[in-house]
PDB file of N, CA, C and O in Angstrom:
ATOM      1  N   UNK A   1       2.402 -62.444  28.072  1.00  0.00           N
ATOM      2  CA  UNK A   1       1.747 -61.790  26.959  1.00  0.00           C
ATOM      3  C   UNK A   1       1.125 -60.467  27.401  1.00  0.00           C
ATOM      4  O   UNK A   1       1.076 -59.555  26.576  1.00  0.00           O
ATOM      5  N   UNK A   2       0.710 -60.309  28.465  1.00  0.00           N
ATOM      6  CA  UNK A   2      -0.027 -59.230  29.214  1.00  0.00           C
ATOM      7  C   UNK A   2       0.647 -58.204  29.273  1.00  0.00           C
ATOM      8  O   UNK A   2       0.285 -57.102  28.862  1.00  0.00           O
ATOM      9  N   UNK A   3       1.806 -58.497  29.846  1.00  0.00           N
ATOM     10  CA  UNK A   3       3.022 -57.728  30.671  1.00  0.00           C
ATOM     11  C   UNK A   3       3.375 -56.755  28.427  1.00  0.00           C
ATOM     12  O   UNK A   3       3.621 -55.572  28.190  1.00  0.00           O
ATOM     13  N   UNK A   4       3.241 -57.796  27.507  1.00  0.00           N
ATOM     14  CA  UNK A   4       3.798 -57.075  26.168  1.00  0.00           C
ATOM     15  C   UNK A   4       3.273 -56.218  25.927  1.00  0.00           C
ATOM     16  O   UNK A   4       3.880 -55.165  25.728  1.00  0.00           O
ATOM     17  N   UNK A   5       1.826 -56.304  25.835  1.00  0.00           N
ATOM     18  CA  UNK A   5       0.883 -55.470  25.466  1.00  0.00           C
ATOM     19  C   UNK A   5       0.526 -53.892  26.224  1.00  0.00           C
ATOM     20  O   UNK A   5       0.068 -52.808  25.862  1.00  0.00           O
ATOM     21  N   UNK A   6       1.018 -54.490  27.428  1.00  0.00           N
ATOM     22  CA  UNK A   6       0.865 -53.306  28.449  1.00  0.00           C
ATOM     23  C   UNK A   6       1.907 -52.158  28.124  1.00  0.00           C
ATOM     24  O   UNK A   6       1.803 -50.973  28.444  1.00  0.00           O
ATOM     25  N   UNK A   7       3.306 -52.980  27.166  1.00  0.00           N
ATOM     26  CA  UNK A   7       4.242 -51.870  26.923  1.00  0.00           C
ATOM     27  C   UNK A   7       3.733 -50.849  25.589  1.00  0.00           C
ATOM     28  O   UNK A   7       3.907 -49.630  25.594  1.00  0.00           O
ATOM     29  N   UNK A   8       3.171 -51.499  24.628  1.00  0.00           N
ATOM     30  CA  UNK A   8       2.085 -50.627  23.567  1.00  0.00           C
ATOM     31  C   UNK A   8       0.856 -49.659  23.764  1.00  0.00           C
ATOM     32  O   UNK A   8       0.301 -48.907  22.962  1.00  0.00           O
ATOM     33  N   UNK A   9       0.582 -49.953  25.255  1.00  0.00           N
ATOM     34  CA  UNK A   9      -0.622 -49.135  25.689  1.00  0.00           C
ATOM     35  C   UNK A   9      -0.150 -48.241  25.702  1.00  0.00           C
ATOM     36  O   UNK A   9       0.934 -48.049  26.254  1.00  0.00           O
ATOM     37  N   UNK A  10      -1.189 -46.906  24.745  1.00  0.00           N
ATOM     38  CA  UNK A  10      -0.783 -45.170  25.315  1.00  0.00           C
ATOM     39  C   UNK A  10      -1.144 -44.996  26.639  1.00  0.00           C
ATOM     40  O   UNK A  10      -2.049 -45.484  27.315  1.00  0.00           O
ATOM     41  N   UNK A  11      -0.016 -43.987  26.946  1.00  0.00           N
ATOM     42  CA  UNK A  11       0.101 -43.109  28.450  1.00  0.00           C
ATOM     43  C   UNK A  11      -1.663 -43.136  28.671  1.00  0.00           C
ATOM     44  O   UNK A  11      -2.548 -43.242  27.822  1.00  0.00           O
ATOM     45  N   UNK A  12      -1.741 -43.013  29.983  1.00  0.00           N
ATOM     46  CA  UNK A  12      -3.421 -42.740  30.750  1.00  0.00           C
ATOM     47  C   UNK A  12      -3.323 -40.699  30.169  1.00  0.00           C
ATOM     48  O   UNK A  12      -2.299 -40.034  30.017  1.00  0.00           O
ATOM     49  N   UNK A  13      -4.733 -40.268  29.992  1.00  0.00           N
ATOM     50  CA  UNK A  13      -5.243 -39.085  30.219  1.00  0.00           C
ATOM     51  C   UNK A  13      -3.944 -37.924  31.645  1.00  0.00           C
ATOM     52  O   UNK A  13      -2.917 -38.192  32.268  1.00  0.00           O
ATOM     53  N   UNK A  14      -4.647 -36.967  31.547  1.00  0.00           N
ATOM     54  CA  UNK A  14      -3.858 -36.699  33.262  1.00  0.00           C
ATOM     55  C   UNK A  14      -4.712 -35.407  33.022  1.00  0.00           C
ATOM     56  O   UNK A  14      -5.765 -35.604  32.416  1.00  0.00           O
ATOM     57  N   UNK A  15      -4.486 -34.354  33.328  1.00  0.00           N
ATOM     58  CA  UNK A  15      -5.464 -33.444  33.531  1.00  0.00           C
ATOM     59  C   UNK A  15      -4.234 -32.247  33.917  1.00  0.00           C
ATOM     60  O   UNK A  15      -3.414 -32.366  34.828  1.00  0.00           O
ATOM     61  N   UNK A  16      -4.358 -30.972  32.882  1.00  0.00           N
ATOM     62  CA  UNK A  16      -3.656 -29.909  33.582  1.00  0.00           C
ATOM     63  C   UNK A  16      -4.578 -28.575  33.605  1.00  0.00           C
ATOM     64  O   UNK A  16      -5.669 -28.381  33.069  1.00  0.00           O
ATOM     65  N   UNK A  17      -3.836 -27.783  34.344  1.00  0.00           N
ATOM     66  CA  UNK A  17      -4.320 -26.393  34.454  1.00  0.00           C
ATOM     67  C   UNK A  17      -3.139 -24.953  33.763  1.00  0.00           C
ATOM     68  O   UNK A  17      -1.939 -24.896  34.030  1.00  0.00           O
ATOM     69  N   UNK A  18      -3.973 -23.827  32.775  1.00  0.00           N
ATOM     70  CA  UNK A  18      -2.202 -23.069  32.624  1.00  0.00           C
ATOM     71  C   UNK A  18      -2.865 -22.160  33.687  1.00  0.00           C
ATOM     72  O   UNK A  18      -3.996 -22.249  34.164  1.00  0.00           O
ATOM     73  N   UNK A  19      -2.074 -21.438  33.890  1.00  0.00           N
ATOM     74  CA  UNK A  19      -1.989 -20.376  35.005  1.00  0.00           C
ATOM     75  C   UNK A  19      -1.237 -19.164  34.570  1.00  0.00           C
ATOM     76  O   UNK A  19      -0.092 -19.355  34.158  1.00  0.00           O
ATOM     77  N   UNK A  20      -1.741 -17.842  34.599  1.00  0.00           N
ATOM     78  CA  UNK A  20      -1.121 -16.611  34.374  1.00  0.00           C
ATOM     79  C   UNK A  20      -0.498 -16.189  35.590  1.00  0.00           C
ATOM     80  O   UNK A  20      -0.531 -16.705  36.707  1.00  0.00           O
ATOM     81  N   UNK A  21       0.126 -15.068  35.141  1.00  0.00           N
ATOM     82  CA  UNK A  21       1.213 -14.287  36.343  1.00  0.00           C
ATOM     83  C   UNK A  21       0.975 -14.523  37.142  1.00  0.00           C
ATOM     84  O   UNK A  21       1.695 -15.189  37.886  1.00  0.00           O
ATOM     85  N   UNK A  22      -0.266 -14.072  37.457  1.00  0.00           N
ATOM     86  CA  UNK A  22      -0.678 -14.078  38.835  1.00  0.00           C
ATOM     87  C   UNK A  22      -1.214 -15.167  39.321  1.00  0.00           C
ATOM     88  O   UNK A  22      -2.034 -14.943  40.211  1.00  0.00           O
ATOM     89  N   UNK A  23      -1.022 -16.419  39.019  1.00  0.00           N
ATOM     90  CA  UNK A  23      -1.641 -17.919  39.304  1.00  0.00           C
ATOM     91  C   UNK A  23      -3.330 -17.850  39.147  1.00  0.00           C
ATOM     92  O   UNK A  23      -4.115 -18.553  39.785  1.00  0.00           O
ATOM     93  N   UNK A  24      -3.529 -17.283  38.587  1.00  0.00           N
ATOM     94  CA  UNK A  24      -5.336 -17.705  38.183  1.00  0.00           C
ATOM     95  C   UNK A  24      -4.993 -17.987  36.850  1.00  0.00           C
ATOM     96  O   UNK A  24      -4.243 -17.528  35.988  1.00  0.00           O
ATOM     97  N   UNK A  25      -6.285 -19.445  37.060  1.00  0.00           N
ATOM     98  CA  UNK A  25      -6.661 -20.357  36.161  1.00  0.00           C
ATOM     99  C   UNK A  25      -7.063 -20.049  34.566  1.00  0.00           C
ATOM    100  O   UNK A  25      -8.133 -19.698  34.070  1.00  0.00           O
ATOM    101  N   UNK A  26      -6.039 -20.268  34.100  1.00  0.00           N
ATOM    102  CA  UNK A  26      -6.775 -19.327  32.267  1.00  0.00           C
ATOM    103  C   UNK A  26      -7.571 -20.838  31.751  1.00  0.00           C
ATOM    104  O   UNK A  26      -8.763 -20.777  32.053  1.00  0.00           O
ATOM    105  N   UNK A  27      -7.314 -21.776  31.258  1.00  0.00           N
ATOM    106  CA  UNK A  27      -7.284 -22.613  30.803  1.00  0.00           C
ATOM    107  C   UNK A  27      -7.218 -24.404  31.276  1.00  0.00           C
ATOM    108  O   UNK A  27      -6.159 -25.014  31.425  1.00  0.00           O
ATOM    109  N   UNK A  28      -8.670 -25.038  31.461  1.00  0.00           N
ATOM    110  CA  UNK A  28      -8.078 -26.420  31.572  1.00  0.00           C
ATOM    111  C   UNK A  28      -7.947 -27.794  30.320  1.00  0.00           C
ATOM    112  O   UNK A  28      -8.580 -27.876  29.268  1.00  0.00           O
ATOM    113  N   UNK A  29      -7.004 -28.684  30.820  1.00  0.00           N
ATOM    114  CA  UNK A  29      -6.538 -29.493  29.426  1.00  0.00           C
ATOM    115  C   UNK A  29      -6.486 -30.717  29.778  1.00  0.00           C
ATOM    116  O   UNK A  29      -5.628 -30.838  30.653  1.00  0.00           O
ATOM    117  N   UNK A  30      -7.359 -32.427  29.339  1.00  0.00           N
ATOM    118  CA  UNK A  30      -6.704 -33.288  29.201  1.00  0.00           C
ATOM    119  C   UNK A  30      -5.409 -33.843  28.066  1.00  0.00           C
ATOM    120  O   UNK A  30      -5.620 -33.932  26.856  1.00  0.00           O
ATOM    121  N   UNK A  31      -4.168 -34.159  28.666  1.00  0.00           N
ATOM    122  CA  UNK A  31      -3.329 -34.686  27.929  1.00  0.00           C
ATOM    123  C   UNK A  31      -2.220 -35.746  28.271  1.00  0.00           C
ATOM    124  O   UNK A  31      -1.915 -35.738  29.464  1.00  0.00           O
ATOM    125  N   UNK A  32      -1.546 -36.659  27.490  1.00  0.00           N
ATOM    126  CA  UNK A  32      -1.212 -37.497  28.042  1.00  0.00           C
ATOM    127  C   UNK A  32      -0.036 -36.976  28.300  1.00  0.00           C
ATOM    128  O   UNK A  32       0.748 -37.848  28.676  1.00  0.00           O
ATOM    129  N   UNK A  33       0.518 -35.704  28.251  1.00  0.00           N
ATOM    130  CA  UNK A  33       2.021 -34.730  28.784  1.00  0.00           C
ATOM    131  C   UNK A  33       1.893 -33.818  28.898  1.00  0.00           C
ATOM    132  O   UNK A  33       1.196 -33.263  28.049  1.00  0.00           O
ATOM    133  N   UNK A  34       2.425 -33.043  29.944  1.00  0.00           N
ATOM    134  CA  UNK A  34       2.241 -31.553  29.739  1.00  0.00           C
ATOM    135  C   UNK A  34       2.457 -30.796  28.732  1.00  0.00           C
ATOM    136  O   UNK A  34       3.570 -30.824  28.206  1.00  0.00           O
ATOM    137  N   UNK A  35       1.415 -29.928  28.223  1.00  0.00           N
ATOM    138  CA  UNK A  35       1.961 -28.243  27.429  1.00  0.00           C
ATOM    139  C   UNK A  35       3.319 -28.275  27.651  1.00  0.00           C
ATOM    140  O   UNK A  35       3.924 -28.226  28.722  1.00  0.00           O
ATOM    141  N   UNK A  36       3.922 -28.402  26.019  1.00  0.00           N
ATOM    142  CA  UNK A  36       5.396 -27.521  26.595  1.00  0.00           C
ATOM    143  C   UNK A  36       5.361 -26.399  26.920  1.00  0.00           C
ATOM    144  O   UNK A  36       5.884 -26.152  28.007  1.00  0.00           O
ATOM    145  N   UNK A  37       4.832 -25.410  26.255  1.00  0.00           N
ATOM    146  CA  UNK A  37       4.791 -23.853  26.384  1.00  0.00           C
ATOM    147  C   UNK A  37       3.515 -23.376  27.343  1.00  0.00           C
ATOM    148  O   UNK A  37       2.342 -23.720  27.201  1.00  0.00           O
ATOM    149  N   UNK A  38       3.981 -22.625  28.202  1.00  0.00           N
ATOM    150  CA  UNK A  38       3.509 -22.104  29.202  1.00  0.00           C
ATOM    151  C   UNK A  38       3.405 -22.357  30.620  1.00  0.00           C
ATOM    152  O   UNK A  38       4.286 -23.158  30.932  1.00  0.00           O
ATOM    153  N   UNK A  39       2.569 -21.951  31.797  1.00  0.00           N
ATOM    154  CA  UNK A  39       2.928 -22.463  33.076  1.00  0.00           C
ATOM    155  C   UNK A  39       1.473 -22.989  33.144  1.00  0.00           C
ATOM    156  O   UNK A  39       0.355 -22.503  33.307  1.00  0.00           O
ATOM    157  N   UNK A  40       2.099 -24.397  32.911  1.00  0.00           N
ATOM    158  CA  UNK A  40       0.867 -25.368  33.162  1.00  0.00           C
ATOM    159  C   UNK A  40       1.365 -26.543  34.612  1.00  0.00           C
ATOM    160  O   UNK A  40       2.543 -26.743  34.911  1.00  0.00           O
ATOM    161  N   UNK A  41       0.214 -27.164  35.312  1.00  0.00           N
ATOM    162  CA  UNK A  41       0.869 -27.316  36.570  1.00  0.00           C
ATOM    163  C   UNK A  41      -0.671 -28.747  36.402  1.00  0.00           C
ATOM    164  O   UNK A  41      -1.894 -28.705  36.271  1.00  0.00           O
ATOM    165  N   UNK A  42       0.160 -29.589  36.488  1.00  0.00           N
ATOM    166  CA  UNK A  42      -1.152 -31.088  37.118  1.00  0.00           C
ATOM    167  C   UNK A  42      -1.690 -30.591  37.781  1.00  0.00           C
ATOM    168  O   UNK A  42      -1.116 -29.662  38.350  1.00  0.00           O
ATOM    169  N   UNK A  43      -2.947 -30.847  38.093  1.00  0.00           N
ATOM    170  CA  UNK A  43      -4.411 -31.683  39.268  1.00  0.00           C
ATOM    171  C   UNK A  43      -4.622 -32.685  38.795  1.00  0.00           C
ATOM    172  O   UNK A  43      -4.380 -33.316  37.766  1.00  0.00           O
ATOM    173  N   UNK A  44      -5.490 -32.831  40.360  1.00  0.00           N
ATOM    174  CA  UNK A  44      -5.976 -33.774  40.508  1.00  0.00           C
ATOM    175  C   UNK A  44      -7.376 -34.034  39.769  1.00  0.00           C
ATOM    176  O   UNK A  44      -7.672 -35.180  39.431  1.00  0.00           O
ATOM    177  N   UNK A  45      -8.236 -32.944  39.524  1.00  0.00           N
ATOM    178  CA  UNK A  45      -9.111 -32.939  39.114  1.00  0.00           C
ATOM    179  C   UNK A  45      -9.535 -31.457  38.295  1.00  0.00           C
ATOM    180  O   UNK A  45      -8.718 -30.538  38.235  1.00  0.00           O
ATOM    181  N   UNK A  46     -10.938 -31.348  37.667  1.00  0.00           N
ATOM    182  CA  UNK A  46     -11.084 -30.343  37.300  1.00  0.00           C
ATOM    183  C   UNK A  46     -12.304 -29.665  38.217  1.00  0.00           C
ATOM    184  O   UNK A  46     -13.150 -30.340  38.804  1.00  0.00           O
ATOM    185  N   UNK A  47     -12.247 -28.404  38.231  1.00  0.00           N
ATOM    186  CA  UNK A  47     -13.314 -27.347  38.553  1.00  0.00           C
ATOM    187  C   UNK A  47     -13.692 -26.452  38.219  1.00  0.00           C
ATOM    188  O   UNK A  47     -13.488 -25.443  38.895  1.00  0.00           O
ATOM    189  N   UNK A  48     -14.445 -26.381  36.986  1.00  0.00           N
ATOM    190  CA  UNK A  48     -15.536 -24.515  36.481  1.00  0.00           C
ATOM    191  C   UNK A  48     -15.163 -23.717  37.349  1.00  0.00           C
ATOM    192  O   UNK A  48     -14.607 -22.702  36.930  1.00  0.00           O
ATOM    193  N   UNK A  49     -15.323 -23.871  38.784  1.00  0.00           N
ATOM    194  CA  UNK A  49     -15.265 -22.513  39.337  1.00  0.00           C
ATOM    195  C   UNK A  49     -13.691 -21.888  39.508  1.00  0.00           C
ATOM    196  O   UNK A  49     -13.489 -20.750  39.932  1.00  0.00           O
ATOM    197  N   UNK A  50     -12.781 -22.681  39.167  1.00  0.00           N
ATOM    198  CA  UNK A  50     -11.143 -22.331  39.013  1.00  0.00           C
ATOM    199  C   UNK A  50     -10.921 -21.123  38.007  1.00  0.00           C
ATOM    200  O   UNK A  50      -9.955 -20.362  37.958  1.00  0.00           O
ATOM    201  N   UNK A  51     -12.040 -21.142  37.231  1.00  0.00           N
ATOM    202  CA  UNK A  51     -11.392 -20.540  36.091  1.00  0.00           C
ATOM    203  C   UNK A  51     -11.802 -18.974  36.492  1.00  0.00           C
ATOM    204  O   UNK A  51     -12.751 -18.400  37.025  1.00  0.00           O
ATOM    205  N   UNK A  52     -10.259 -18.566  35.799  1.00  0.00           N
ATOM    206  CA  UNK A  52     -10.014 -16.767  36.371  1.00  0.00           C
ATOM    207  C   UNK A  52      -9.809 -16.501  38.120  1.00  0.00           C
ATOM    208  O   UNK A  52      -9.365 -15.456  38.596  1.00  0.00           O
ATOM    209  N   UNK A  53     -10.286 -17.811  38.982  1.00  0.00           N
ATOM    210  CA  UNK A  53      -9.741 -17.779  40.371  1.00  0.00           C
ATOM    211  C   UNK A  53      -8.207 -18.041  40.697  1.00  0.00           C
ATOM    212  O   UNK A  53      -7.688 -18.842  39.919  1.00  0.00           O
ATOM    213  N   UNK A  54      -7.524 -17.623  41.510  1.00  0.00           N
ATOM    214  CA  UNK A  54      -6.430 -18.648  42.143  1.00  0.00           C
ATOM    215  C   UNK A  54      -6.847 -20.267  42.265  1.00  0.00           C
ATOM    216  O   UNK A  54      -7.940 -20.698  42.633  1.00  0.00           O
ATOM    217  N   UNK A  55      -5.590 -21.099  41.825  1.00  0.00           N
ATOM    218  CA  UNK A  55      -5.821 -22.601  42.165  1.00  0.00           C
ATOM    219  C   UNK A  55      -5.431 -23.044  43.283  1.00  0.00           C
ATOM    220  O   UNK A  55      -4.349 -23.073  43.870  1.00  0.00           O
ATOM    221  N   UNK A  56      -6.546 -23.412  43.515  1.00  0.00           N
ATOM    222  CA  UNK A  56      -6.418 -24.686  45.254  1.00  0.00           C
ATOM    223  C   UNK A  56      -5.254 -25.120  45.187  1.00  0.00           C
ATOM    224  O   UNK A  56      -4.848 -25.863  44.294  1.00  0.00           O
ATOM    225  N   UNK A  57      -4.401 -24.575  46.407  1.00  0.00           N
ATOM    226  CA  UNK A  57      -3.337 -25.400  46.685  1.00  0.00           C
ATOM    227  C   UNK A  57      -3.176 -27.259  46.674  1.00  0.00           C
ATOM    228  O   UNK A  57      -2.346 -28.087  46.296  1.00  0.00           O
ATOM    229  N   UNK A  58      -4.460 -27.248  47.303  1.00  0.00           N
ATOM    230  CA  UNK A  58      -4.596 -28.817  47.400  1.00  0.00           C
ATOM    231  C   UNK A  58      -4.585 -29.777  46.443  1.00  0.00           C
ATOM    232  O   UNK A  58      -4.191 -30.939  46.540  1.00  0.00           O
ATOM    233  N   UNK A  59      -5.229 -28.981  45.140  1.00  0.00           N
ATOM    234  CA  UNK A  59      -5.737 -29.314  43.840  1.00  0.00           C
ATOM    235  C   UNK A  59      -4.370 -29.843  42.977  1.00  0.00           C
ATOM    236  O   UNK A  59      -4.513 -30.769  42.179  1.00  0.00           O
ATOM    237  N   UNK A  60      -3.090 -29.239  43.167  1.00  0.00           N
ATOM    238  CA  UNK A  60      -1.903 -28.904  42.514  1.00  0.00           C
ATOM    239  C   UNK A  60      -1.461 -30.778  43.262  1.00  0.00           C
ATOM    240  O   UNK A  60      -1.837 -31.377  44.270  1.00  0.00           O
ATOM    241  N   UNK A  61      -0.370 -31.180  41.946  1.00  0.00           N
ATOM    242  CA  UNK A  61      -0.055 -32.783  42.253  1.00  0.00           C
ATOM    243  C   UNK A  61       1.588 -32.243  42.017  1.00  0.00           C
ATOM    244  O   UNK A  61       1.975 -31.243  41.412  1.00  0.00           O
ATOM    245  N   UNK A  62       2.203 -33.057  42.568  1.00  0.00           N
ATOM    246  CA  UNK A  62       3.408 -32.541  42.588  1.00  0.00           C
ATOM    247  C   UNK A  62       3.961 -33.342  41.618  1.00  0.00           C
ATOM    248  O   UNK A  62       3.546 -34.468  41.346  1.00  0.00           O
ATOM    249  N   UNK A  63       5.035 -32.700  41.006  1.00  0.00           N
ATOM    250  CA  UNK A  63       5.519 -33.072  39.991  1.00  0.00           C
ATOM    251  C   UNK A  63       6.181 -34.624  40.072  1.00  0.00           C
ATOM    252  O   UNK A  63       6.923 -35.048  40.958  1.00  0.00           O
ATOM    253  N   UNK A  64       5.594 -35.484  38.645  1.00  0.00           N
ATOM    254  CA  UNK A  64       6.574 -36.501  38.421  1.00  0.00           C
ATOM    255  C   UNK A  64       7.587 -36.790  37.781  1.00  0.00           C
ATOM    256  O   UNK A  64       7.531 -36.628  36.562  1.00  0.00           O
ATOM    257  N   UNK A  65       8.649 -37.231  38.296  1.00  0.00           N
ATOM    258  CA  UNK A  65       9.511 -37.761  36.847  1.00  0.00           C
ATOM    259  C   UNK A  65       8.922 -38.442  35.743  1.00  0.00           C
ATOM    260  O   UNK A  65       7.968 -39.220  35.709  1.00  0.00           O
ATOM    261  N   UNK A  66      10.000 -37.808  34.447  1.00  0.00           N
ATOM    262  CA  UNK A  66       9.183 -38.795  33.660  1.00  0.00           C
ATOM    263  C   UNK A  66      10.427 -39.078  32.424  1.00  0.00           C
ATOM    264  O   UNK A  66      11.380 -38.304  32.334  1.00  0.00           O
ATOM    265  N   UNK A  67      10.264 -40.381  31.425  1.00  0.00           N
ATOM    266  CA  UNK A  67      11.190 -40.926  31.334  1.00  0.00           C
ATOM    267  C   UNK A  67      12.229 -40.339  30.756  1.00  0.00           C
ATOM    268  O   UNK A  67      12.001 -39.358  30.049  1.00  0.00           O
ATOM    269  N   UNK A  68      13.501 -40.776  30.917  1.00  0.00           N
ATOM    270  CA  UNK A  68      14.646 -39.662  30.062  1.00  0.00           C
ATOM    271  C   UNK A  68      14.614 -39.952  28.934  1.00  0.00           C
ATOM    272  O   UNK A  68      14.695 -41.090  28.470  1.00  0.00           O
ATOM    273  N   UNK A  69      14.456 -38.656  28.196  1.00  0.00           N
ATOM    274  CA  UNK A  69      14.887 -38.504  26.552  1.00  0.00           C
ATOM    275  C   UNK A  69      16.126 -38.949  26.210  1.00  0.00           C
ATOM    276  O   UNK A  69      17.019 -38.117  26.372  1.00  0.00           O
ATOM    277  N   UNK A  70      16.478 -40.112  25.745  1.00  0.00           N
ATOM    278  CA  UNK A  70      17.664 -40.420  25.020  1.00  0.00           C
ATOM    279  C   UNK A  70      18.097 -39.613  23.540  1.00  0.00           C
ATOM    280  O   UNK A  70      17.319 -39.572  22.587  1.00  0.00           O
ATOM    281  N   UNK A  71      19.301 -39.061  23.521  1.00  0.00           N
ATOM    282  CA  UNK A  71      20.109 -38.413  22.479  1.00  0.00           C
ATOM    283  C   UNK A  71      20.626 -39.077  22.048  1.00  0.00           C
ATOM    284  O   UNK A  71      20.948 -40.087  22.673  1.00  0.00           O
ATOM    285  N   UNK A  72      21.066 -38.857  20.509  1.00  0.00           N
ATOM    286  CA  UNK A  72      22.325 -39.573  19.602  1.00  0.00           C
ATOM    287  C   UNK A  72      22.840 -39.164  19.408  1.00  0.00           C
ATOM    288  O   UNK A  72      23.633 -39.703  18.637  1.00  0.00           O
ATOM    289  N   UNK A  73      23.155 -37.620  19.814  1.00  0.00           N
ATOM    290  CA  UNK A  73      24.163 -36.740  19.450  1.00  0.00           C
ATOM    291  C   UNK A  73      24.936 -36.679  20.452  1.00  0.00           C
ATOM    292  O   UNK A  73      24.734 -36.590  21.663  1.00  0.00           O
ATOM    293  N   UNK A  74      26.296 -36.763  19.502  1.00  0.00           N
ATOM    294  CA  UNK A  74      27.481 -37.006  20.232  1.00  0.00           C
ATOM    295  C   UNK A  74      28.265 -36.259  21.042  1.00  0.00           C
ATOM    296  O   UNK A  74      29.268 -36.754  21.556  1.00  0.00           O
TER     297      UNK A  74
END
């Protein structure tokens, strides 16, 4: 019964950052997927002082897969 319910649970939070040209921090966002539009990049966490700085390399989570979009078009 556990294992059912667990498949109805929404996605967890995750936390992103967008980033302009020049990789400083415009904007941070909880969501359960990334922004389609723009260059938004996971952390791990958030930090006030990111914003308008370059982002901590360290800070940056490397990308996950995530599940494939099934099509019906033929």
């Amino acid at each position: 019964m556990l294992a059912l319910l667990m498949l109805f649970r929404p996605a967890p939070r995750r936390q992103f950052v967008l980033l302009d040209a020049e990789q400083r921090c415009l904007v941070m966002r909880c969501a359960r997927q990334c922004p389609a539009v723009g260059n938004w990049v996971e952390v791990s966490e958030f930090s006030l002082s990111w914003l308008g700085q370059p982002l901590p390399r360290e800070a940056v989570l490397s990308p996950v897969a995530t599940r494939r979009q099934w099509s019906l078009a033929s």
